[in-house]
VOPAGU-2260 file (C-alpha; in pm, 1 decimal, decimal comma):
REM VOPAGU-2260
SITE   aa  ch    i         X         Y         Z
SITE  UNK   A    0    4251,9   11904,7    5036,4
SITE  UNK   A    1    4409,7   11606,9    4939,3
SITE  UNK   A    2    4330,4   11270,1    5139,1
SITE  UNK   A    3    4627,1   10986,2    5182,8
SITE  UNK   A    4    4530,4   10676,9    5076,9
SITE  UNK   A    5    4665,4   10372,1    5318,9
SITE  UNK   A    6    4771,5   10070,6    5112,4
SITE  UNK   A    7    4749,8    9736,9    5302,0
SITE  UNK   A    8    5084,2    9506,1    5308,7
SITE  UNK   A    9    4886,8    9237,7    5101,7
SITE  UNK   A   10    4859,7    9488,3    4804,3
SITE  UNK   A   11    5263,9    9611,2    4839,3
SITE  UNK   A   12    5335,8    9209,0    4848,1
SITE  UNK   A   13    5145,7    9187,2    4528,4
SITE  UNK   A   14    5337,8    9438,2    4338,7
SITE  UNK   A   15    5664,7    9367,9    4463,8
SITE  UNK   A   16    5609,3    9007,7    4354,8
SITE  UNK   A   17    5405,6    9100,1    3970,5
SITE  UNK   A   18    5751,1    9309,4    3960,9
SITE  UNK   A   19    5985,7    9033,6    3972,9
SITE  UNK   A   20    5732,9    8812,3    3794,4
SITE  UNK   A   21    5746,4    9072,3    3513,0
SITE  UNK   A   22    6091,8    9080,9    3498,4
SITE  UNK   A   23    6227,7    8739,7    3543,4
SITE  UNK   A   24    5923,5    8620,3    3291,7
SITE  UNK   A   25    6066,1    8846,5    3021,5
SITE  UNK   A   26    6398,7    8774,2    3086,1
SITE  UNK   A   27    6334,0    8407,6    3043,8
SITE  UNK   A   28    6057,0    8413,7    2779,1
SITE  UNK   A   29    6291,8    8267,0    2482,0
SITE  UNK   A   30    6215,7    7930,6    2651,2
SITE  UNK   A   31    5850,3    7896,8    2539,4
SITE  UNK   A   32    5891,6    8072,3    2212,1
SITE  UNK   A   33    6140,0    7878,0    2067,0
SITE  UNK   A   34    6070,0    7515,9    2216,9
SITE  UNK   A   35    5657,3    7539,0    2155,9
SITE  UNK   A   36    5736,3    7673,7    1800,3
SITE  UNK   A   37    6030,1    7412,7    1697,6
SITE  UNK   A   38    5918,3    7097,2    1951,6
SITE  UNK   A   39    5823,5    6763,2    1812,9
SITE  UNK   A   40    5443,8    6695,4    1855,6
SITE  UNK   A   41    5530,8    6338,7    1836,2
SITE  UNK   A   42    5801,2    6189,1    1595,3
SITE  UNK   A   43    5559,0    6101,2    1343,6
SITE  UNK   A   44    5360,2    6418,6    1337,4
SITE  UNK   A   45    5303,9    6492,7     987,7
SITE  UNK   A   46    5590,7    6219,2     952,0
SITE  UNK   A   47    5872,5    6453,0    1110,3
SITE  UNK   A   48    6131,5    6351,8    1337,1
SITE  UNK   A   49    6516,8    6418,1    1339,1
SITE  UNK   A   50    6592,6    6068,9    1173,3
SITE  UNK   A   51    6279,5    6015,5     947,5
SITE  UNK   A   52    6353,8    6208,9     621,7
SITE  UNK   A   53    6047,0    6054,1     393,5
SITE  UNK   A   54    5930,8    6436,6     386,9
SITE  UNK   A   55    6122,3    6774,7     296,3
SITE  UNK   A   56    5953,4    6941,2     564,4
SITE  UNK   A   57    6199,4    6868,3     861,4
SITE  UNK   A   58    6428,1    7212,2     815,5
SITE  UNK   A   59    6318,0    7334,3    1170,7
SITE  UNK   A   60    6395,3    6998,2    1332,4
SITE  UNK   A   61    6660,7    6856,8    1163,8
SITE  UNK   A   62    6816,6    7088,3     898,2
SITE  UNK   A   63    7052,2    6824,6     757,0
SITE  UNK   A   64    6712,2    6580,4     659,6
SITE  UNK   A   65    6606,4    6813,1     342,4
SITE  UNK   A   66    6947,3    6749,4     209,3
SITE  UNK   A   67    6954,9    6369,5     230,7
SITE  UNK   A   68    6563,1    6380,9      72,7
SITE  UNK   A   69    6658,7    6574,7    -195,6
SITE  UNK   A   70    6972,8    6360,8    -245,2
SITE  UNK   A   71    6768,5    6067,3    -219,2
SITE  UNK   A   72    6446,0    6102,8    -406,1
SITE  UNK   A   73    6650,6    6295,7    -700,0
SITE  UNK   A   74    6352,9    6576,1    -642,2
SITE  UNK   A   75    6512,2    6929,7    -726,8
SITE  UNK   A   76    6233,4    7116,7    -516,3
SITE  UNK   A   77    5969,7    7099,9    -286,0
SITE  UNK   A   78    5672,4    7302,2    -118,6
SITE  UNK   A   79    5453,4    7224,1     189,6
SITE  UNK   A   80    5202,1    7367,8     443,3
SITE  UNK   A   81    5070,6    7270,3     797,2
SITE  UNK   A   82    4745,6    7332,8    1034,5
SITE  UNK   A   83    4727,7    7217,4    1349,4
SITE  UNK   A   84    4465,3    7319,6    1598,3
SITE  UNK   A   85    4348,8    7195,4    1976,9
SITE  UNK   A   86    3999,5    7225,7    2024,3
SITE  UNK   A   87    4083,9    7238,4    2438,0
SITE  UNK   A   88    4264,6    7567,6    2460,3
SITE  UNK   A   89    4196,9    7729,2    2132,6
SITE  UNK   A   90    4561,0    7689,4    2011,4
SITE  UNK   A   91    4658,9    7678,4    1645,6
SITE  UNK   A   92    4982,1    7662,9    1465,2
SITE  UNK   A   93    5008,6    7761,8    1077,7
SITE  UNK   A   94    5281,5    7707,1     836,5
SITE  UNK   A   95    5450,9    7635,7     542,2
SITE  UNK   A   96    5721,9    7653,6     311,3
SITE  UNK   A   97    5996,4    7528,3      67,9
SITE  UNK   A   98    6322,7    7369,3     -65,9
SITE  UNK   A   99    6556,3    7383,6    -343,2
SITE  UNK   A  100    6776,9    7171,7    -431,9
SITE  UNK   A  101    7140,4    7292,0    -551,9
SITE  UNK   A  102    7311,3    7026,2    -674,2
SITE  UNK   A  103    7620,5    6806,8    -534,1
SITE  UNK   A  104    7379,8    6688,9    -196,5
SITE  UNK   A  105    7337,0    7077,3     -93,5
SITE  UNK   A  106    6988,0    7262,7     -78,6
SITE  UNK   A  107    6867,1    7570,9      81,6
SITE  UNK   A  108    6502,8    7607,5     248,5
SITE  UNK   A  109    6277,8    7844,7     418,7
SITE  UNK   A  110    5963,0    7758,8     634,3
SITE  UNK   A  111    5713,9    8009,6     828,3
SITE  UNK   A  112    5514,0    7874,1    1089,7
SITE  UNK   A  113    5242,2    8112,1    1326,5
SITE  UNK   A  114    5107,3    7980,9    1634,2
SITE  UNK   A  115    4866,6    8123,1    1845,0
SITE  UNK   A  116    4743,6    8020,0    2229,3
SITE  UNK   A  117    4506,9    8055,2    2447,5
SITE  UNK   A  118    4568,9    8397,9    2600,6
SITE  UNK   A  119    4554,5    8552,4    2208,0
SITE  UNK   A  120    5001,1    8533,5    2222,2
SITE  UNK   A  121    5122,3    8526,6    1878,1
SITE  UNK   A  122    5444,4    8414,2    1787,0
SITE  UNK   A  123    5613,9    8396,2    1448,7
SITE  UNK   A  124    5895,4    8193,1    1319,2
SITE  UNK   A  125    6105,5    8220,5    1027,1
SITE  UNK   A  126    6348,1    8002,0     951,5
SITE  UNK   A  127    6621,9    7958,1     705,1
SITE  UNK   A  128    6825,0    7644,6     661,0
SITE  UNK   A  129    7126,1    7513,0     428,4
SITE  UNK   A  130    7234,9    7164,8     379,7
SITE  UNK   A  131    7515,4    6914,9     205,8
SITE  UNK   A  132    7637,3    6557,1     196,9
SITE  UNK   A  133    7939,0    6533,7     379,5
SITE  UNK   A  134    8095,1    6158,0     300,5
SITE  UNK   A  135    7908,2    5901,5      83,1
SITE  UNK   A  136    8018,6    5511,2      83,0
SITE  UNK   A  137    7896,4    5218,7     -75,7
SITE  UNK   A  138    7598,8    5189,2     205,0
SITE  UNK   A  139    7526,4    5537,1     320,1
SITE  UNK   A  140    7569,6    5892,6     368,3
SITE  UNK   A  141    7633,7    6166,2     585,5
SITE  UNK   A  142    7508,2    6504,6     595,9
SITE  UNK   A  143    7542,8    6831,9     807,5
SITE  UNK   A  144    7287,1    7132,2     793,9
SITE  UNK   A  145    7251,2    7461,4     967,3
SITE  UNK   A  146    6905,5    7663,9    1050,7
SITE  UNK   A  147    6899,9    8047,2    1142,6
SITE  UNK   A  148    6557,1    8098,9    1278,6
SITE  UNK   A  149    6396,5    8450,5    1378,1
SITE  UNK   A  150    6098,9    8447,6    1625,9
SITE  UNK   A  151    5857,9    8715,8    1702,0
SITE  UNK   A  152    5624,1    8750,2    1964,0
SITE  UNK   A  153    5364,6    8927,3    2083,7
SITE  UNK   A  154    5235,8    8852,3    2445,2
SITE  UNK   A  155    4940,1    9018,2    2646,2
SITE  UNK   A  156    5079,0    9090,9    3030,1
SITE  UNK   A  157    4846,6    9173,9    3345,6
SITE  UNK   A  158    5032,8    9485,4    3504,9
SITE  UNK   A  159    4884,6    9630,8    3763,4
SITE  UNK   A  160    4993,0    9975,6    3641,1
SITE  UNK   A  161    4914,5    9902,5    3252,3
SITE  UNK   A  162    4616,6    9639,9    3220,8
SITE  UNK   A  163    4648,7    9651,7    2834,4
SITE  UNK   A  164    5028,7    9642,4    2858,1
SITE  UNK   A  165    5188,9    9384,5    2540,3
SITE  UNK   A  166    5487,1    9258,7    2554,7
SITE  UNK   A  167    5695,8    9188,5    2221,6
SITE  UNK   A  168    6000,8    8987,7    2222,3
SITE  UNK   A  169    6246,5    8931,0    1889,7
SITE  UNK   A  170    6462,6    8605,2    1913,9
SITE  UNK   A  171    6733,4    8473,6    1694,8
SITE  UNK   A  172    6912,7    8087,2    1742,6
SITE  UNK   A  173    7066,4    7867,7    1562,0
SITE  UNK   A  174    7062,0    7512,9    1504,4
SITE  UNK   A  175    7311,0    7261,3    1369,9
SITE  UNK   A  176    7230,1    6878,4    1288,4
SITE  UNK   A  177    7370,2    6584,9    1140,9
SITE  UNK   A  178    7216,7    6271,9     979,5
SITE  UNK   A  179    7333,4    5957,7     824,6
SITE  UNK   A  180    7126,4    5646,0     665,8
SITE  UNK   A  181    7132,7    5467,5     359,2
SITE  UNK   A  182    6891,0    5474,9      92,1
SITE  UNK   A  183    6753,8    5129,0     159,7
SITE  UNK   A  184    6639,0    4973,2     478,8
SITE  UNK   A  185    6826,0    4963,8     790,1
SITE  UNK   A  186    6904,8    5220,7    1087,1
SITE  UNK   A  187    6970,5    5596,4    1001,6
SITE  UNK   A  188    7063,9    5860,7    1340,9
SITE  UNK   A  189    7060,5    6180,6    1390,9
SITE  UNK   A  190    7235,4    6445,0    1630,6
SITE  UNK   A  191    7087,4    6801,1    1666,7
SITE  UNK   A  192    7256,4    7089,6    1862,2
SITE  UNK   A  193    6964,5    7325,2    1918,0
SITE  UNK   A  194    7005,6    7673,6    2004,9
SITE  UNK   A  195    7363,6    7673,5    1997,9
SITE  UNK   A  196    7322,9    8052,7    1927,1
SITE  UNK   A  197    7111,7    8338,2    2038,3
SITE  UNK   A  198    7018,2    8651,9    2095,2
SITE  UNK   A  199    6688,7    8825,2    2277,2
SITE  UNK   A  200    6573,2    9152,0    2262,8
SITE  UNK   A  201    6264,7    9241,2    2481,3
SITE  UNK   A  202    6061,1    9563,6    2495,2
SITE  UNK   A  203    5749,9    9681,5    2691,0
SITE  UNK   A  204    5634,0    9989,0    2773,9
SITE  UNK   A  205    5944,2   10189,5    2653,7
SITE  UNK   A  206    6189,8    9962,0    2832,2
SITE  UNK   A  207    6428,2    9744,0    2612,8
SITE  UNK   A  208    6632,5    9446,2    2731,2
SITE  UNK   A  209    6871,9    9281,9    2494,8
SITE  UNK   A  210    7108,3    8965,5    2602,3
SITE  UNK   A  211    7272,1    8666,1    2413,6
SITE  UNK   A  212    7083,3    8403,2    2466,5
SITE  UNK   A  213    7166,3    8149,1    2809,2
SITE  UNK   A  214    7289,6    7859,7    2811,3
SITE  UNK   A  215    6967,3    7686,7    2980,2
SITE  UNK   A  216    6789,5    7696,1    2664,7
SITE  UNK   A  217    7034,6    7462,2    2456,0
SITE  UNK   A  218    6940,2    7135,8    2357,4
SITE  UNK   A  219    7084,9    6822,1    2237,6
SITE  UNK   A  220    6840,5    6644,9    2038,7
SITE  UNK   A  221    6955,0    6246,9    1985,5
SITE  UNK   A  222    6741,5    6052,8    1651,0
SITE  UNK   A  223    6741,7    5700,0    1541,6
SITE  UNK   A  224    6481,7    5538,3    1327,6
SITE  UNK   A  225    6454,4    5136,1    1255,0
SITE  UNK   A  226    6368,4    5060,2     893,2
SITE  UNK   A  227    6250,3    4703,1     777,1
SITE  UNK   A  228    6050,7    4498,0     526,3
SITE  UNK   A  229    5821,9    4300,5     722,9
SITE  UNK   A  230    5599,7    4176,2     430,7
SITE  UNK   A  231    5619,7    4237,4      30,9
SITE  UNK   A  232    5554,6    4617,2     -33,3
SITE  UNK   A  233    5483,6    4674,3     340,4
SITE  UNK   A  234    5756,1    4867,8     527,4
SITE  UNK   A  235    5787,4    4929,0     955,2
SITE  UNK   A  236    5958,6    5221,8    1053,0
SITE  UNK   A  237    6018,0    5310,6    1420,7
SITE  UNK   A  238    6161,1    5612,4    1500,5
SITE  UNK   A  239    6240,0    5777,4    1897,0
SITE  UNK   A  240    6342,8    6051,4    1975,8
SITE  UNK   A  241    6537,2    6174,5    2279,1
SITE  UNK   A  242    6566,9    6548,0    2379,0
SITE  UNK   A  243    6817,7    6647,0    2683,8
SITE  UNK   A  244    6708,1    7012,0    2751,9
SITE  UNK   A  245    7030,5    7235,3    2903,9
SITE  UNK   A  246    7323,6    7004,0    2855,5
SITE  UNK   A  247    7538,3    7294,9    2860,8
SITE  UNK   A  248    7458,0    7502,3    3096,1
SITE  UNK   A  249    7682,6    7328,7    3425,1
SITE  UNK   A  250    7419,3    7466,3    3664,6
SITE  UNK   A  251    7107,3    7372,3    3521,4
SITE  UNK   A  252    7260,0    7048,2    3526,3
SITE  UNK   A  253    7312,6    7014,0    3909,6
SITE  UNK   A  254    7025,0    7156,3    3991,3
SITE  UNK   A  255    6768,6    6949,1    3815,5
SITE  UNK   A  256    6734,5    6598,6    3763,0
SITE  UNK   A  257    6837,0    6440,8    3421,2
SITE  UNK   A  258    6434,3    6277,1    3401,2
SITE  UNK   A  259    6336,1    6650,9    3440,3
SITE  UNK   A  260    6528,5    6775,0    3138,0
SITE  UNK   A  261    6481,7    6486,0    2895,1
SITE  UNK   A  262    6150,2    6431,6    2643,8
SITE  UNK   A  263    6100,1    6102,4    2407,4
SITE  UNK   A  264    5913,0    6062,7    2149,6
SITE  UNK   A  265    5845,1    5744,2    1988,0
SITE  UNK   A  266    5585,1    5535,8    1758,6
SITE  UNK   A  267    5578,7    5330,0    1483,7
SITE  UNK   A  268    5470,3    5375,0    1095,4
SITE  UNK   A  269    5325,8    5135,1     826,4
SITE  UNK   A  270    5414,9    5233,8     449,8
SITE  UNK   A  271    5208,6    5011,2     225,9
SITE  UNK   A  272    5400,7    5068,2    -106,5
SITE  UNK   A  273    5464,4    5399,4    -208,6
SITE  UNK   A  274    5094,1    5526,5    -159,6
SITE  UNK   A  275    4981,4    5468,9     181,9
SITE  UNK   A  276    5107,5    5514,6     534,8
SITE  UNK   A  277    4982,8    5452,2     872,6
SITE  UNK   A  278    5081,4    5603,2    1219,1
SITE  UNK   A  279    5099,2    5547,6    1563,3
SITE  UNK   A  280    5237,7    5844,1    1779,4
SITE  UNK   A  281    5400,1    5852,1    2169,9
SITE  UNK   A  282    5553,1    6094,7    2376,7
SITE  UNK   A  283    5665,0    6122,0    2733,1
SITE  UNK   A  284    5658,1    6527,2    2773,3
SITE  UNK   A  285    5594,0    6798,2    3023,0
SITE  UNK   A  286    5243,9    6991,3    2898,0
SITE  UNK   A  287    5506,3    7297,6    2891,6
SITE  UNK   A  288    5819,9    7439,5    2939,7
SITE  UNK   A  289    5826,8    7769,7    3188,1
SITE  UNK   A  290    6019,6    7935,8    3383,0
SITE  UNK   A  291    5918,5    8049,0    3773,8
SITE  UNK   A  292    5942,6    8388,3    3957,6
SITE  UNK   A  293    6321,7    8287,1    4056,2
SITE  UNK   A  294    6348,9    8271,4    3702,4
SITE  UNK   A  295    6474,6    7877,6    3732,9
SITE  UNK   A  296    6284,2    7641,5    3446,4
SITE  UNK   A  297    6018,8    7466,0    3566,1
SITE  UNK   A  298    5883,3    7110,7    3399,4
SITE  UNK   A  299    5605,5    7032,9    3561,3
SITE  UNK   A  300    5290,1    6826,1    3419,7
SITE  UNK   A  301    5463,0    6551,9    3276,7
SITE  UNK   A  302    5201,8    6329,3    3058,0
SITE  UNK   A  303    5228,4    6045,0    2821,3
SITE  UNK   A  304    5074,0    6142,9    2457,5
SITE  UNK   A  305    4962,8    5985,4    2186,8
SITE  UNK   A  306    4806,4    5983,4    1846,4
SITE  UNK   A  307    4730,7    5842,1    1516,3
SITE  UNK   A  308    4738,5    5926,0    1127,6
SITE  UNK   A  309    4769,0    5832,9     784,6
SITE  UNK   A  310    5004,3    5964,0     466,4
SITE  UNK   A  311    4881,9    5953,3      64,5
SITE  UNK   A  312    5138,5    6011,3    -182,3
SITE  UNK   A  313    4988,7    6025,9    -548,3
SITE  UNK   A  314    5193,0    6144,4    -802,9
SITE  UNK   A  315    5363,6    6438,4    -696,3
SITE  UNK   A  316    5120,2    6535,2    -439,1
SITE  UNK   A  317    5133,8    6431,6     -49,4
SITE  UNK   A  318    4863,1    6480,3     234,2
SITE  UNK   A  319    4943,6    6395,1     580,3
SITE  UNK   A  320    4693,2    6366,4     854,2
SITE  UNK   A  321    4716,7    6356,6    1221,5
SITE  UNK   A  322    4455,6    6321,4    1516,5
SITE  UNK   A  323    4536,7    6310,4    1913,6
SITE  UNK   A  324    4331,3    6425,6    2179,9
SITE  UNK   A  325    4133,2    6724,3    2115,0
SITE  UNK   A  326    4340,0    6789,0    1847,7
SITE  UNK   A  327    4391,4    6750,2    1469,7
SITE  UNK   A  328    4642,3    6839,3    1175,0
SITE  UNK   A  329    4657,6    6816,7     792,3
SITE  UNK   A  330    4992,8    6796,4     642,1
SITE  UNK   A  331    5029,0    6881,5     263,5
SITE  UNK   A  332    5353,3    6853,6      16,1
SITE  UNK   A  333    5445,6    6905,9    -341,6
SITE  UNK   A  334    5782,1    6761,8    -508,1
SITE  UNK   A  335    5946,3    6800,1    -860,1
């Protein structure tokens, strides 16, 4: 004899709600994956930010900065590697890769870059990147590049059916950016159109879901970066960085306010010759980008960050480090 088991109206709440949870939050995931693997800690992290091409290793921010380095320094190729880790929430983030130049202001990169979070989610990002000079006068230059980066991630989901239920998701987007300076002192810019493309396909337990990729998660990503001699051999750069999050999508745009879309980034930098470098870091940021049951983005826990670090160039070798609240990166890079 089989005996019914009553189920209380608390527990059917819960499921009906980890249901749409489930589906809206893999609907929506490409949010996190892309923006946590391709955000700007600060703008001088490691010396990256969409205007400041002293480094080769800017393809997955900027992919028109490679070209003007190469262009610049004369170098016909590069390699470099990243670790960062937070000590607070067991996060790291892993990477490296290269660039070659082709001649004529054009090169063609690749980076890798793993990252790992607190609840064990892995996600991997490829990315591949071209570049050229587009006009060149007397006082500057302009170049365009184009990224193609694939993510892959793997996510661990509570379901209250399947407690050791994963969730993978496969992402592909597209950025385009621009960047002009001169080779000298002065003020170079830089316009990024990120995710311009995209396509998501989603799978757990069995079930697939495939989309392009919304118009939410674009980006417009606006650079500058102030360049001057302030004493002999000593060089202040000051870079910011302004991201408007969605400035496509006409809906995203009523709905939220433009201070809850937008993220600076900002700091200064000392080069003492061509050896040394010093670093102050800021950033006005939410801890995280998400997205609610409704499936609407949320930005909540705005914070101000900010951190510190130094550069070494000898030879043909660079090492970058970085420290901020319980956190810390090294930065390495190799030029010919």
């Amino acid at each position: 004899m089989k005996t019914k088991t009553k189920t209380s109206p608390s527990a059917v709440i819960a499921v009906i709600l980890l249901t749409v949870f489930s589906v809206f939050g893999r609907e929506f995931l490409p949010i996190s994956s892309i923006h946590e693997s391709g955000s700007i800690v600060n703008t001088t992290f490691f010396n990256a930010g969409a205007a400041m091409p002293t480094v080769p290793s800017a393809m997955s921010i900027n992919p028109a900065l490679p070209a003007a380095w190469h262009f610049f320094t004369q170098n016909r190729m590069s390699a470099f590697g990243i670790y960062h880790n937070e000590r607070s929430n067991d996060f790291f983030k892993t990477g490296g890769g290269g660039s070659l130049a082709l001649g004529m202001g054009q090169y063609f990169g690749v980076e890798y870059n793993l990252r790992r979070n607190e609840n064990d989610d892995i996600t991997n990002r490829a990315t591949f990147a071209y570049g050229m000079l587009i006009d060149q006068s007397e006082h500057d230059a302009l170049f365009w590049g184009l990224n193609v980066s694939y993510f892959n991630s793997l996510r661990k989901f509570d379901n209250i059916y399947n407690p050791k239920s994963d969730v993978r998701d496969n992402v592909f987007a597209a950025d385009l950016g621009f960047y002009q300076a001169g080779s000298g002192e002065g003020l170079s810019w830089a316009i990024v159109l990120e995710n311009i493309l995209g396509y998501w396909r989603n799978e757990q337990d069995g079930e697939v879901r495939q989309n392009f990729l919304s118009k939410k998660y674009n980006s417009f990503l606006l650079g500058t970066c102030m360049s001057a001699p302030i004493a002999e051999n000593v060089l202040l750069l000051v870079p910011l960085d302004v991201r408007f999050w969605g400035f496509m999508n006409k809906d995203l745009r009523k709905a939220t306010k433009l201070k809850h879309r937008t993220e600076v980034h900002s700091g200064f930098e000392l080069q003492l010759g061509e050896t040394l470098a010093g670093r102050i870091g800021w950033a006005w940021a939410p801890e995280k980008y998400a997205t609610d049951e409704s499936g609407k983005l949320d930005f909540n826990g705005w914070e101000n960050r900010f951190s510190s670090g130094f550069g070494i160039n000898w030879l043909m070798f660079s090492v970058d480090m970085v420290w901020a609240k319980n956190s810390w990166g090294i930065g390495f890079s190799m030029f010919l």
